[in-house]
MARBA-3410 file (N, C-alpha, C, O; in Angstrom, 1 decimal):
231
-44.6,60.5,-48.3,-44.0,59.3,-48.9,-43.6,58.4,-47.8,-43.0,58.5,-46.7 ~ -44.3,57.3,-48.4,-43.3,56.2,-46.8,-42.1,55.5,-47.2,-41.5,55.4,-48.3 ~ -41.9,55.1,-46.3,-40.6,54.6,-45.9,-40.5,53.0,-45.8,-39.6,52.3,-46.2 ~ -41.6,52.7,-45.0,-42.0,50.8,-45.1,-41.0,50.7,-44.1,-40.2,49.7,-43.9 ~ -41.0,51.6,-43.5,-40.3,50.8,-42.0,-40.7,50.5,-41.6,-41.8,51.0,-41.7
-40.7,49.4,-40.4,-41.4,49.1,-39.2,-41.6,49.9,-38.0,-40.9,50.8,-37.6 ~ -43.2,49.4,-37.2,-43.3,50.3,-36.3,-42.3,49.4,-35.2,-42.3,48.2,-35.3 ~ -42.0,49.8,-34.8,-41.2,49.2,-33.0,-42.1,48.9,-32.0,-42.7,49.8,-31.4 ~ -42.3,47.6,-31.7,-42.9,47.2,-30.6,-42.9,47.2,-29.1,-42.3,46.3,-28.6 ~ -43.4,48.0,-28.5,-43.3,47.8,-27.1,-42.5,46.2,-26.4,-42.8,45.2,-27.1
-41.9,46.0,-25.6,-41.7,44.9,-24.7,-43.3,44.3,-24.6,-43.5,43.4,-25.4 ~ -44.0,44.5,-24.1,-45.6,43.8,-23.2,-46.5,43.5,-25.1,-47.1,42.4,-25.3 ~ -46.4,44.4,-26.3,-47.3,44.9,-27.1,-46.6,43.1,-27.9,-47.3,42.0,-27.9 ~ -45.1,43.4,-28.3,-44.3,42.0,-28.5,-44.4,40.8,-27.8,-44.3,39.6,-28.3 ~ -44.6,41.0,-26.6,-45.1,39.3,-25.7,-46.5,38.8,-26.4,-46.9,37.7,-26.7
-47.2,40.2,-26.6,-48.7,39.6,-26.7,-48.7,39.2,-27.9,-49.3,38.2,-28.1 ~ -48.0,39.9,-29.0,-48.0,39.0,-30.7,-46.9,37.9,-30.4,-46.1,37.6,-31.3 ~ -46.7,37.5,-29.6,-46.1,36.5,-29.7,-46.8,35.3,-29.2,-46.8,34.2,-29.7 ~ -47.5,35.6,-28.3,-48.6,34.4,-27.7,-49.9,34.3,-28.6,-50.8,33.5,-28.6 ~ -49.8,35.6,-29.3,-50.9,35.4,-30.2,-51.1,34.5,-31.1,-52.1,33.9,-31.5
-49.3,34.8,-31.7,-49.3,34.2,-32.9,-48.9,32.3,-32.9,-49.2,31.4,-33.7 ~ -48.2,32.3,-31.4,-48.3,30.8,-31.0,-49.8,30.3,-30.9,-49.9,29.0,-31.0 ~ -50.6,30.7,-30.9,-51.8,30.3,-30.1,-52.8,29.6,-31.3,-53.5,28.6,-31.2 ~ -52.5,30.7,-32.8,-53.0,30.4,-33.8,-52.5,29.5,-34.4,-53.0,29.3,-35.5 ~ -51.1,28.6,-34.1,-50.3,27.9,-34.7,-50.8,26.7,-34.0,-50.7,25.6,-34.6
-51.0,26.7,-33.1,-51.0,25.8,-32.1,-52.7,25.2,-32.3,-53.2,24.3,-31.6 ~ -53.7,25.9,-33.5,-55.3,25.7,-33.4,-55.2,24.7,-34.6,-55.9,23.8,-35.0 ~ -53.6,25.2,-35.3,-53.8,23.8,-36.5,-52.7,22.6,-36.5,-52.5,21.8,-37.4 ~ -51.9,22.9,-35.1,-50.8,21.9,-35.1,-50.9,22.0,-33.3,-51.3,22.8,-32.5 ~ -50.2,20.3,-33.2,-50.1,20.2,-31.7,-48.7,21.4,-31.4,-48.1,21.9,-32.4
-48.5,21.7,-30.5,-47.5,22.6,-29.7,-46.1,21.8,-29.8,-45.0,22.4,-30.1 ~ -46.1,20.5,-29.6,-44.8,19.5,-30.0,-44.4,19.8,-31.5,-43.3,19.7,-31.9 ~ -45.2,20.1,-32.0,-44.7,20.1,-34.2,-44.6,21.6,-34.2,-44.9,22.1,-35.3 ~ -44.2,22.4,-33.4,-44.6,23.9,-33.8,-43.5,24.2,-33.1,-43.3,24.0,-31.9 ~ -42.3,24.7,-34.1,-40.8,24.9,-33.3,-41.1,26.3,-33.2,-42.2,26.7,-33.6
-40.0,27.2,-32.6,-39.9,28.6,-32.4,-39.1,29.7,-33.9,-39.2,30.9,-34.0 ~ -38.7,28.9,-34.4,-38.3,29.4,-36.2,-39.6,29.7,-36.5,-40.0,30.9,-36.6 ~ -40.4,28.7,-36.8,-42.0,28.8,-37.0,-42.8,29.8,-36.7,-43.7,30.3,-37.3 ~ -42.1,30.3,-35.0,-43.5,31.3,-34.5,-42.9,32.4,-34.6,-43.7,33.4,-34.5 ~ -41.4,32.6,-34.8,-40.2,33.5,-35.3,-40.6,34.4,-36.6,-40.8,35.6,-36.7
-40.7,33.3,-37.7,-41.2,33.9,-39.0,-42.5,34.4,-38.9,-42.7,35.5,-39.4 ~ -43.2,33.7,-38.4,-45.3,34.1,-38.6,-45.0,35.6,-37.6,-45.7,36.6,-37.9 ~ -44.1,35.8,-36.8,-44.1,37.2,-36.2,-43.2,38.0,-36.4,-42.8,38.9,-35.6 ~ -42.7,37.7,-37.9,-41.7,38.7,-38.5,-40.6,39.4,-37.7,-40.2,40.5,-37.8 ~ -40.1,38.3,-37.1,-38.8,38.5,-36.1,-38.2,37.4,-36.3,-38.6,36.4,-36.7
-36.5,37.9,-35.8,-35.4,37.0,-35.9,-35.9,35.9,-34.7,-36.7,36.2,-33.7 ~ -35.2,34.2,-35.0,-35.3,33.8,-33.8,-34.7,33.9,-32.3,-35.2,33.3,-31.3 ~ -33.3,34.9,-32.3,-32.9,35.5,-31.1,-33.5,36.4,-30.6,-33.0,36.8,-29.5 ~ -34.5,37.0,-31.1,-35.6,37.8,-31.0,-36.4,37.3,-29.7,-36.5,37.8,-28.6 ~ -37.0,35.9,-30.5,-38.1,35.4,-29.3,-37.3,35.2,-28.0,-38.0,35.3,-27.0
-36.1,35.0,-27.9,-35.6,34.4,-26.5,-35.3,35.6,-26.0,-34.6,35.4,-25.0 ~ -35.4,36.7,-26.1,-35.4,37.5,-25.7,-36.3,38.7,-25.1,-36.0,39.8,-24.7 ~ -37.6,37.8,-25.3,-39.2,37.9,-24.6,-39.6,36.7,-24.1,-40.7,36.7,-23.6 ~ -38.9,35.5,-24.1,-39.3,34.9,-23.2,-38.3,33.7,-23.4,-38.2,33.1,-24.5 ~ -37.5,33.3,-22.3,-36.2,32.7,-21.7,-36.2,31.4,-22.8,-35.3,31.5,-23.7
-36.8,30.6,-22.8,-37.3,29.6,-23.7,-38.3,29.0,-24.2,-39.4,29.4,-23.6 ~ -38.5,28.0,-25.2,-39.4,27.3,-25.7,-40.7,27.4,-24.5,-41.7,28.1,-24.5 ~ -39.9,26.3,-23.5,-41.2,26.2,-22.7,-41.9,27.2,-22.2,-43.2,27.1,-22.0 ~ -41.2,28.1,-21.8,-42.1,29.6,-21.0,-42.9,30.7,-22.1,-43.6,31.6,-21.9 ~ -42.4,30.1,-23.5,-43.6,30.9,-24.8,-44.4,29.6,-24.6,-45.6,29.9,-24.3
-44.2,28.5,-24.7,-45.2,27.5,-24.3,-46.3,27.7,-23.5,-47.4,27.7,-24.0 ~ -46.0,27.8,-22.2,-46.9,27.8,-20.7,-47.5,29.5,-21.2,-48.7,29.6,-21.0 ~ -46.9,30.8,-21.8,-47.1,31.9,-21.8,-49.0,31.4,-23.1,-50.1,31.7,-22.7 ~ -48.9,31.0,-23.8,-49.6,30.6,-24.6,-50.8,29.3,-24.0,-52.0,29.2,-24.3 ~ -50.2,28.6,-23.2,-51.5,28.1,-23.0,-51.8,28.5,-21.9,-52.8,28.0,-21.4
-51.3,29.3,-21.3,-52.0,30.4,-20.2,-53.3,31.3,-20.8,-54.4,31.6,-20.3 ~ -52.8,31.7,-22.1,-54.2,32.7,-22.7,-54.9,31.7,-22.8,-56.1,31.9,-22.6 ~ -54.6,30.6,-23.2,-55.9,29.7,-23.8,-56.8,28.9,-22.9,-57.7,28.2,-23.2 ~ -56.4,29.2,-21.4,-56.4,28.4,-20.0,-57.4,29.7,-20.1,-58.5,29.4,-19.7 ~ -57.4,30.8,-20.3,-58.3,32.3,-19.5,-59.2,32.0,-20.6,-60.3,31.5,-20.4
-58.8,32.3,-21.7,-60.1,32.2,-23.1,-61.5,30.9,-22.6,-62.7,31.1,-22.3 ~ -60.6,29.7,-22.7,-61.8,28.7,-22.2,-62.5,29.3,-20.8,-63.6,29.9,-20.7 ~ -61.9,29.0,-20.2,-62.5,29.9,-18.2,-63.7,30.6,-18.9,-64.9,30.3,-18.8 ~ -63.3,31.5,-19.6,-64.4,33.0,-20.0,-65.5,32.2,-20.7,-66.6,32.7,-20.9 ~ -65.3,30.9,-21.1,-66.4,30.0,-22.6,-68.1,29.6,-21.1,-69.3,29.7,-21.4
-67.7,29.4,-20.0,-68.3,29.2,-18.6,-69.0,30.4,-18.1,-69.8,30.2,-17.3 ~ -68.8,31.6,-18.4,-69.4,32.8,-17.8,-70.6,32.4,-18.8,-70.5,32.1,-20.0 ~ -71.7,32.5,-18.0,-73.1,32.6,-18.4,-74.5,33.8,-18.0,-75.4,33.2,-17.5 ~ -74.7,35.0,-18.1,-76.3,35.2,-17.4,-77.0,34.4,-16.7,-77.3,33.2,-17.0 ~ -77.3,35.1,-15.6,-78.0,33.6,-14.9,-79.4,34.3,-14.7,-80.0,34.9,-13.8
-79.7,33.9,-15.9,-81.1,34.0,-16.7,-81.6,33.0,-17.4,-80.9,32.1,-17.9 ~ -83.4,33.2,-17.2,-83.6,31.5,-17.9,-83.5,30.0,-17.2,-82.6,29.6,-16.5 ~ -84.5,29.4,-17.5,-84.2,27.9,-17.2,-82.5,27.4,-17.6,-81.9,27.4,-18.7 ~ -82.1,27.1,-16.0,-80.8,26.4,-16.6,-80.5,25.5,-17.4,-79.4,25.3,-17.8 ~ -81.4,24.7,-17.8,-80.9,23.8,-19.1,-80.6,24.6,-20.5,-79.9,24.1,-21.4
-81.2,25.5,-20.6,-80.9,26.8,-21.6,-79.8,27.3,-21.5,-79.1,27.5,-22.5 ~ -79.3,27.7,-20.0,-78.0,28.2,-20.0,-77.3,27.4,-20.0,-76.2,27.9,-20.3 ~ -77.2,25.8,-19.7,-76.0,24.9,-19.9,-75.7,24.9,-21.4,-74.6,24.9,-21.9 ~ -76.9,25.0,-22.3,-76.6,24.6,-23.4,-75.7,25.6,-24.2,-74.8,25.3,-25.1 ~ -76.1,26.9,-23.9,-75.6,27.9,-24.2,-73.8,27.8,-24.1,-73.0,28.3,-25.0
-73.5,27.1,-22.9,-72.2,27.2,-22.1,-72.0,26.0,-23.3,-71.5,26.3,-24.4 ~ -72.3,25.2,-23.0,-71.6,23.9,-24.1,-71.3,24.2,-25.6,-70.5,23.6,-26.3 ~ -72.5,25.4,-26.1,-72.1,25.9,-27.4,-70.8,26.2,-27.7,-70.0,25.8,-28.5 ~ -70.9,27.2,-26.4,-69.2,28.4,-26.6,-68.3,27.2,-26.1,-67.1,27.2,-26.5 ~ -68.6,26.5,-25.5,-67.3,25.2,-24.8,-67.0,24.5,-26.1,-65.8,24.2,-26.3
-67.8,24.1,-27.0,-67.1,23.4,-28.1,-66.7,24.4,-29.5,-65.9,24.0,-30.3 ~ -67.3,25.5,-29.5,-66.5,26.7,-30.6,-65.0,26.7,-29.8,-63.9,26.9,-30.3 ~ -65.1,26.5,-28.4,-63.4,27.2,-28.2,-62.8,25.5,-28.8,-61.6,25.7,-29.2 ~ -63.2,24.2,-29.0,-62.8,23.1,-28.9,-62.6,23.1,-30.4,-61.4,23.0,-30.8 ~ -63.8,23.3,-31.4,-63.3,23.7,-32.6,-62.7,24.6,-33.6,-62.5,24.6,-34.8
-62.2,25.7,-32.4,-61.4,26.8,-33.1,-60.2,26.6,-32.8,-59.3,27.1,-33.4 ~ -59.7,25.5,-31.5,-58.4,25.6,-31.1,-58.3,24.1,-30.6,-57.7,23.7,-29.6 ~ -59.0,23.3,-31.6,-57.8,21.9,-31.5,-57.3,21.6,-30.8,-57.6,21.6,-29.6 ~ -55.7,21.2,-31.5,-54.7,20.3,-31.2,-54.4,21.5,-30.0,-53.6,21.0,-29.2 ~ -54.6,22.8,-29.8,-54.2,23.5,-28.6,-55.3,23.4,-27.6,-55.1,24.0,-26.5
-56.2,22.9,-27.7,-57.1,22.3,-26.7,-56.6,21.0,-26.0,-56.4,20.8,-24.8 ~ -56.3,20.3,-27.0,-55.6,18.9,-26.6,-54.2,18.9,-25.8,-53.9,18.0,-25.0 ~ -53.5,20.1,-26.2,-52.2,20.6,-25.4,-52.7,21.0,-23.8,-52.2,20.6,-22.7 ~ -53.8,21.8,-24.2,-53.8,22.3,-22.5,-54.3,21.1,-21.8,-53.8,21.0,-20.7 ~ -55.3,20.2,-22.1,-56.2,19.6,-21.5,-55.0,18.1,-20.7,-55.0,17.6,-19.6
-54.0,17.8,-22.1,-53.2,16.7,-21.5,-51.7,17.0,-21.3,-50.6,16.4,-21.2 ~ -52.1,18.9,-21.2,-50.7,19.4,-20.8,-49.3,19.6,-21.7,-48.2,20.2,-21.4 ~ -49.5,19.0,-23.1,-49.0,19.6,-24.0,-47.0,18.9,-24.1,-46.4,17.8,-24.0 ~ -46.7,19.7,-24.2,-45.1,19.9,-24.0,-44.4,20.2,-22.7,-43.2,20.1,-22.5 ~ -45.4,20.7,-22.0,-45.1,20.8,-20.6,-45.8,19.9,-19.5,-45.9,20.2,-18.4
-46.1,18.5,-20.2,-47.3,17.4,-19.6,-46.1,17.7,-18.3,-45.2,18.4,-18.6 ~ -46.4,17.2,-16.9,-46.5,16.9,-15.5,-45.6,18.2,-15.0,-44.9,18.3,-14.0 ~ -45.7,19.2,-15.9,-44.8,20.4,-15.0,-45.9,21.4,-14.2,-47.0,21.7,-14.6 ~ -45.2,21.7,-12.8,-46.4,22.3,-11.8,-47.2,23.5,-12.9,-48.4,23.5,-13.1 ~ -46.5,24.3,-13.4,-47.5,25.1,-14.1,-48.8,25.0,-14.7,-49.9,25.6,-14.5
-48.3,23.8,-15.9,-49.3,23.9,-16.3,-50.3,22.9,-15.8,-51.5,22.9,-16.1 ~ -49.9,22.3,-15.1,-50.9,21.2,-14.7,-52.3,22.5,-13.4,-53.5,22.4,-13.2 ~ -51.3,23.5,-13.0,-52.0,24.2,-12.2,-53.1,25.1,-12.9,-54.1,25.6,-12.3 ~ -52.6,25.1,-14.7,-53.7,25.9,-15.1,-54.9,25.3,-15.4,-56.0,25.9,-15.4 ~ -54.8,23.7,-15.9,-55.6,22.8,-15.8,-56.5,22.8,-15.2,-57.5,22.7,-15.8
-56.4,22.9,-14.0,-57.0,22.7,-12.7,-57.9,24.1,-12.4,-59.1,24.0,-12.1 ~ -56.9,25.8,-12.6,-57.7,26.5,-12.8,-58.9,26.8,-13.6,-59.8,27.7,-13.3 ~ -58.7,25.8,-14.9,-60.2,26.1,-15.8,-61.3,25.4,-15.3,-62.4,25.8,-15.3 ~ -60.8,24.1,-14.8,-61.8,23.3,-14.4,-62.8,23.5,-12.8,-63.9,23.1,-12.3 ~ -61.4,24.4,-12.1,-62.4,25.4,-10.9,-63.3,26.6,-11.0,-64.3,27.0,-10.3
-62.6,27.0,-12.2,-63.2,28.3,-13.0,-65.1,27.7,-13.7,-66.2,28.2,-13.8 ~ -64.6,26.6,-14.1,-66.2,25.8,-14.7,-67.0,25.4,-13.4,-68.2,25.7,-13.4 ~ -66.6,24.8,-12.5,-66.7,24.4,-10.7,-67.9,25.5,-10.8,-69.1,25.4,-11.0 ~ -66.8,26.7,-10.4,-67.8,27.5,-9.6,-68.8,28.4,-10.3,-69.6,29.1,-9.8 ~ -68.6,28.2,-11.3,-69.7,28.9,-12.4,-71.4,28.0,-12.3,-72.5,28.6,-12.2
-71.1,26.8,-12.5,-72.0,25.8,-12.7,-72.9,25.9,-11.4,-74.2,26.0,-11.3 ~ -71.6,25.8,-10.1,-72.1,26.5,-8.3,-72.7,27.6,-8.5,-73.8,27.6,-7.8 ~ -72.4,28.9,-9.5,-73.6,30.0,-8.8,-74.8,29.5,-9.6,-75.8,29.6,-9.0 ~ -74.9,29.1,-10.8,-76.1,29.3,-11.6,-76.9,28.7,-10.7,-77.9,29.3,-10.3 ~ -76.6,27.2,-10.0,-77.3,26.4,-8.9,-77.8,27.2,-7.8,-78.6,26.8,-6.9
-77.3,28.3,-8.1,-77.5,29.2,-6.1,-76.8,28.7,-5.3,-76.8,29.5,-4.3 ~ -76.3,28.0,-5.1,-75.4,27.3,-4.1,-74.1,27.9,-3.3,-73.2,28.3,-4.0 ~ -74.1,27.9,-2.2,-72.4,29.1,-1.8,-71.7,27.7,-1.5,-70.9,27.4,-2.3 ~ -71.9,26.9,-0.7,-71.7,25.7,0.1,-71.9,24.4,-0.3,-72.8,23.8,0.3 ~ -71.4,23.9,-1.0,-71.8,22.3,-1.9,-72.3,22.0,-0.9,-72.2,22.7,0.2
-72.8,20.7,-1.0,-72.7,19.7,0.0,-71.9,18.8,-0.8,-71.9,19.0,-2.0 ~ -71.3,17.7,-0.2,-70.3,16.8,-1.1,-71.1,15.8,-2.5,-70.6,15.1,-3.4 ~ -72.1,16.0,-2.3,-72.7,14.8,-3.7,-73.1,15.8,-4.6,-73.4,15.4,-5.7 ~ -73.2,17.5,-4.5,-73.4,18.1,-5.4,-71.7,18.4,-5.9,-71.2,18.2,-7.0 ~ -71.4,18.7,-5.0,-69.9,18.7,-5.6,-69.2,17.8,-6.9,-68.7,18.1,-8.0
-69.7,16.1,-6.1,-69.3,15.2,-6.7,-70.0,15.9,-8.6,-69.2,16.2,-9.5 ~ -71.3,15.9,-8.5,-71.6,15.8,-10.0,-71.0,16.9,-10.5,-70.5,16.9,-11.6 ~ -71.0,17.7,-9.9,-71.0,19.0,-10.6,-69.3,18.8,-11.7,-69.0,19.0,-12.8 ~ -68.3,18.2,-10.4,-66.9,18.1,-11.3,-67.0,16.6,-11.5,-66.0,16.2,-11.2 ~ -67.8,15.6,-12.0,-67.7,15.1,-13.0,-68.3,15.5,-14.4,-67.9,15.1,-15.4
-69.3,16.2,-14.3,-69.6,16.8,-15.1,-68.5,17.4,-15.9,-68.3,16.9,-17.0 ~ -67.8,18.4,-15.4,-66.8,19.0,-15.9,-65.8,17.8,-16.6,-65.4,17.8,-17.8 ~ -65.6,17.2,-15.8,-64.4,16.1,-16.4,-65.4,15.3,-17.7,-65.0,15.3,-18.8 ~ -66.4,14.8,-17.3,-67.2,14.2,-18.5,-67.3,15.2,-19.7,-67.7,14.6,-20.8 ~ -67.2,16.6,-19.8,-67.5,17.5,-21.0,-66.0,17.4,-21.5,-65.8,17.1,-22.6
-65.1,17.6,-20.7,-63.5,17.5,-21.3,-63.0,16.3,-22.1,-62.3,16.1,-23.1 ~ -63.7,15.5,-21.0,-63.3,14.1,-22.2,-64.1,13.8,-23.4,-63.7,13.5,-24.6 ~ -65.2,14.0,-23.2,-66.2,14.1,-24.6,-65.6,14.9,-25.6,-65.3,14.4,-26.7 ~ -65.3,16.3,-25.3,-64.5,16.9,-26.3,-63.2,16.7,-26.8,-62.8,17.4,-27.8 ~ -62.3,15.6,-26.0,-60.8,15.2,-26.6,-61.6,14.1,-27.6,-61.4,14.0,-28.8
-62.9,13.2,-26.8,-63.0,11.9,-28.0,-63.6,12.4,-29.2,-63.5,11.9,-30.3 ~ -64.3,13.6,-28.9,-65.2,14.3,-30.0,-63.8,15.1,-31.1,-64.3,15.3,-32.2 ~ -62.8,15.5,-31.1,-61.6,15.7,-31.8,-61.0,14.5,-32.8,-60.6,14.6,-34.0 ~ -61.1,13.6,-31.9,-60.6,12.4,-32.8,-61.2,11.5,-33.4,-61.3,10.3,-33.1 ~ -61.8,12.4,-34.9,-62.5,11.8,-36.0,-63.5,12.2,-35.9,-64.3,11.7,-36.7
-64.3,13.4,-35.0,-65.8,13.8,-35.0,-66.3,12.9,-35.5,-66.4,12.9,-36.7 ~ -66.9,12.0,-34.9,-67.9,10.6,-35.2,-69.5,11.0,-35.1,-70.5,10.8,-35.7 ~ -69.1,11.6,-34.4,-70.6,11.8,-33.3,-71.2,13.8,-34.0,-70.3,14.6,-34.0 ~ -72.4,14.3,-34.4,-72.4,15.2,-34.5,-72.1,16.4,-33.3,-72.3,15.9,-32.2 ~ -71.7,17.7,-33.3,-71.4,18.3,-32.2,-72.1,18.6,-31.7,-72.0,18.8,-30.5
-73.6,18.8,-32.4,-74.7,19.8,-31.7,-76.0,18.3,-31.2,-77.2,18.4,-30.9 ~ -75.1,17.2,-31.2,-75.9,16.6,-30.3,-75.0,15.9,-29.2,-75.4,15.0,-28.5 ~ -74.1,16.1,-29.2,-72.9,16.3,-27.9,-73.4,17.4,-26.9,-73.6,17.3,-25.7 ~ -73.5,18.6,-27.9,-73.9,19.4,-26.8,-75.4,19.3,-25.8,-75.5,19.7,-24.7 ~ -76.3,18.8,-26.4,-77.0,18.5,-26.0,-77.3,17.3,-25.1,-78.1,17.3,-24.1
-76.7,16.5,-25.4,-76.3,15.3,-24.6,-75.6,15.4,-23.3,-75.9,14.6,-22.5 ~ -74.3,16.5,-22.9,-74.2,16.6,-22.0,-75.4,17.7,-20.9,-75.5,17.7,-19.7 ~ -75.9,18.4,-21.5,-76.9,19.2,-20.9,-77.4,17.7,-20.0,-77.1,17.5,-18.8 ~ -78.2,16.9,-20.8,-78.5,15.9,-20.1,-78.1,15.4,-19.2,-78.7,15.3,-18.1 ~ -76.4,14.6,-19.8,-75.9,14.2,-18.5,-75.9,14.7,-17.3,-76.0,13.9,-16.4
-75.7,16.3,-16.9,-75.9,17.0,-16.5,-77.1,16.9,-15.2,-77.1,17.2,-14.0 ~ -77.8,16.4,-16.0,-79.1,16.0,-15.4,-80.0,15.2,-14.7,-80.9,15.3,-13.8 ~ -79.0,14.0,-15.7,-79.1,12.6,-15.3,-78.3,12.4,-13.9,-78.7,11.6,-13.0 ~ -77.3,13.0,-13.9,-76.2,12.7,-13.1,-77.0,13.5,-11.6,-76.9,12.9,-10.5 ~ -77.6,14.8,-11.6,-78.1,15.3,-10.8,-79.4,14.2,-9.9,-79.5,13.7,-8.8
-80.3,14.1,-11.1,-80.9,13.1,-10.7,-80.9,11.6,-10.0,-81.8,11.1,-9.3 ~ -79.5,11.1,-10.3,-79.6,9.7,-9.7,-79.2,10.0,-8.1,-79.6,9.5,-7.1 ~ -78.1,11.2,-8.3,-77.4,11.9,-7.2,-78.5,11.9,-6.1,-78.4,11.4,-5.0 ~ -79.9,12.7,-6.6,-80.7,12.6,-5.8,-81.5,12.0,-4.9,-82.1,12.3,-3.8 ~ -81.4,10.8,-5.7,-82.0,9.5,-5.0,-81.7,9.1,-4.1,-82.6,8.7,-3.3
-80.7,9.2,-3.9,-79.8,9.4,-2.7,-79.2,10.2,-1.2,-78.7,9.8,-0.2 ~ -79.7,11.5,-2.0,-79.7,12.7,-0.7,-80.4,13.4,-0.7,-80.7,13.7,-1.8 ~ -81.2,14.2,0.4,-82.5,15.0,0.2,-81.9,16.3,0.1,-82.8,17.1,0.0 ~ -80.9,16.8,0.3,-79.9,17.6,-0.2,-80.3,18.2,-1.8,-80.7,19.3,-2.2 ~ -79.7,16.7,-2.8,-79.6,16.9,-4.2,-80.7,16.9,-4.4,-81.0,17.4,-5.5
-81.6,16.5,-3.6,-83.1,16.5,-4.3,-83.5,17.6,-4.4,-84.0,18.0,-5.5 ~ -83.5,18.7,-3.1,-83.8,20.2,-3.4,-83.2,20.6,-4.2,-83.7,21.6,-4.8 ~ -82.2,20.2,-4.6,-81.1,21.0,-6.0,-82.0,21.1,-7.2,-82.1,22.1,-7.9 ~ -82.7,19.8,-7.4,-82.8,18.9,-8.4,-84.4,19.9,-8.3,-84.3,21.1,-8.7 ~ -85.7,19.5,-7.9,-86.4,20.4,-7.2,-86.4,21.4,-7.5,-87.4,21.8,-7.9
-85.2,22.4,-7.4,-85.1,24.0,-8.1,-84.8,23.8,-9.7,-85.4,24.4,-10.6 ~ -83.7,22.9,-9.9,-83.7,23.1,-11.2,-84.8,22.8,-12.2,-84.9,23.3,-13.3 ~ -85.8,21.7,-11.6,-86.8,21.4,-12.4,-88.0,22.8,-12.2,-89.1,22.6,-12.7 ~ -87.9,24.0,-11.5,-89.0,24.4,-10.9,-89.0,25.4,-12.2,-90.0,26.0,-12.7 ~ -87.9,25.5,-12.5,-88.1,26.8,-13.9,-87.8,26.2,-15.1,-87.2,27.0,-16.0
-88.0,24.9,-15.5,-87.8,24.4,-16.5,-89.3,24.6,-17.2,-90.3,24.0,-16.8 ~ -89.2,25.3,-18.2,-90.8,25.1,-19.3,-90.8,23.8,-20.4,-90.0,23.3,-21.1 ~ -92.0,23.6,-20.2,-92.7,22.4,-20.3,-91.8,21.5,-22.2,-91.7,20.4,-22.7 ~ -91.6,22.4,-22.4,-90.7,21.8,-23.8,-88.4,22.7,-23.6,-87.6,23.2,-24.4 ~ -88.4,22.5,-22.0,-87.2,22.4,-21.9,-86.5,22.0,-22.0,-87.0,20.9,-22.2
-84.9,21.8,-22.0,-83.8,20.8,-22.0,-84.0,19.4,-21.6,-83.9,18.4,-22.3 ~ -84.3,19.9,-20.0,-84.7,19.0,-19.0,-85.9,17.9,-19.7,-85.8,16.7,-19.6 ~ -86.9,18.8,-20.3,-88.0,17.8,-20.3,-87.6,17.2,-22.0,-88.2,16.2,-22.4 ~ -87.0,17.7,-22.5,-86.8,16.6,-23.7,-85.7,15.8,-23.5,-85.3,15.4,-24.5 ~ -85.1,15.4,-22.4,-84.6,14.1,-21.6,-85.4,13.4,-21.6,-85.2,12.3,-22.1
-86.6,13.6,-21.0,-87.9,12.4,-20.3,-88.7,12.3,-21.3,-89.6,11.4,-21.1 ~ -88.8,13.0,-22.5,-89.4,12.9,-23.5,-88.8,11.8,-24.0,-89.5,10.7,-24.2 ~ -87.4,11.9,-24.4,-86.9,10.7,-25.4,-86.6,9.2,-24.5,-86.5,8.0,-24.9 ~ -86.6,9.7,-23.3,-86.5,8.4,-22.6,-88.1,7.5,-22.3,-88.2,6.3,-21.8 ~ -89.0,8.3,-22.6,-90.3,7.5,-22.8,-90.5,7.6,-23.8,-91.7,7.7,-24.0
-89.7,7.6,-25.0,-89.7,7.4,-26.5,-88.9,6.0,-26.8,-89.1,5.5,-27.8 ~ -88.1,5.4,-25.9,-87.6,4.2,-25.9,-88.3,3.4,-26.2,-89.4,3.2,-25.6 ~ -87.9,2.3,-27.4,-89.2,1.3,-27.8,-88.7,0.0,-26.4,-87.7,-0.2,-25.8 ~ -90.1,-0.6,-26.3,-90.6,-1.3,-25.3,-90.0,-2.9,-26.0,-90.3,-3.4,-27.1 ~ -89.1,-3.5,-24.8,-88.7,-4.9,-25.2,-89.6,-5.6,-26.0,-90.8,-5.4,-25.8
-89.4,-6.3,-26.7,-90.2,-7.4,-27.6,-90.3,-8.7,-26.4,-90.9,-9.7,-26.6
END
């Protein structure tokens, strides 16, 4: 016969349903409209409960978009198999499932949320976007940027972040040609880069050397010699 008691939660087993359960709150509301009553009830505890796994608001805050700072990071691990325009695109899949499963908490981490200009979180910020940095660096082969690869490589990153805050507000644009579009940019950005340094050119040079003939890459130069001709 049961009893319908509760099981008792560990200290560490309780932090993690608590960031869990913020995290899911936070995929259909910004983190500003999501009080701690809120994440109190969804985790079937008192609200003197939560302050007593974590000091305050803000530190269940930063505790939450800390998972969601590691979840994205992990959206960047790729096989480094395959023509890389294959594997970018792959990466941009999982980069915009984590964008449409977690919203307005994408929007939190990206412009810092409730904790906008506090060193934390701005430092986790920074860690996703080193975490994408050097991911994008090994697929390249590269140990040692040189500075114009550097340059694209983290605007790239910063151009996929902003695409996906503008791509939130009102999805205008379909997603699965976002994704494909930055593969491009990707590309493009490598390319003009190269014009420039004989450096980027060998980059550029490897990445075109394993692209097959109906690749990422080459349906760029397809649709750009699809451009109709001035009247």
């Amino acid at each position: 016969m049961t009893t319908g008691a509760r099981r008792r939660m560990g200290v560490e087993e309780r932090r993690e349903q608590l960031i869990a359960v913020a995290l899911d709150l936070f995929s259909h509301r910004s983190p500003e409209d999501v009080s701690i009553d809120e994440i109190a009830e969804a985790a079937g505890i008192s609200r003197p409960l939560v302050y007593h796994y974590f000091p305050g608001k803000q530190q269940l805050y930063e505790a939450a978009l800390r998972r969601a700072a590691e979840e994205l990071s992990a959206r960047f691990v790729e096989p480094h198999e395959g023509p890389l325009g294959a594997r970018l695109l792959r990466v941009m899949e999982r980069f915009f499932d984590f964008v449409d499963e977690h919203g307005p908490g994408f929007s939190a981490l990206m412009r810092g949320g409730p904790a906008i200009g506090s060193t934390g979180t701005s430092a986790l910020i920074d860690g996703v976007r080193q975490a994408a940095y050097e991911q994008i660096l090994a697929h390249l082969d590269v140990r040692n940027a040189p500075p114009r690869l550097e340059l694209v490589i983290r605007s790239w990153v910063s151009l996929a972040e902003t695409t996906a805050l503008l791509w939130l507000d009102g999805r205008r644009v379909p997603r699965a040609e976002l994704e494909r579009q930055l593969v491009h940019d990707f590309a493009a950005l490598a390319a003009v880069s190269a014009a420039y340094d004989e450096r980027m050119a060998q980059v550029v040079r490897r990445m075109l050397a394993d692209e097959p003939p109906d690749g990422m890459f080459a349906e760029l130069v397809g649709r750009l010699m699809e451009l109709p001709q001035p009247v």
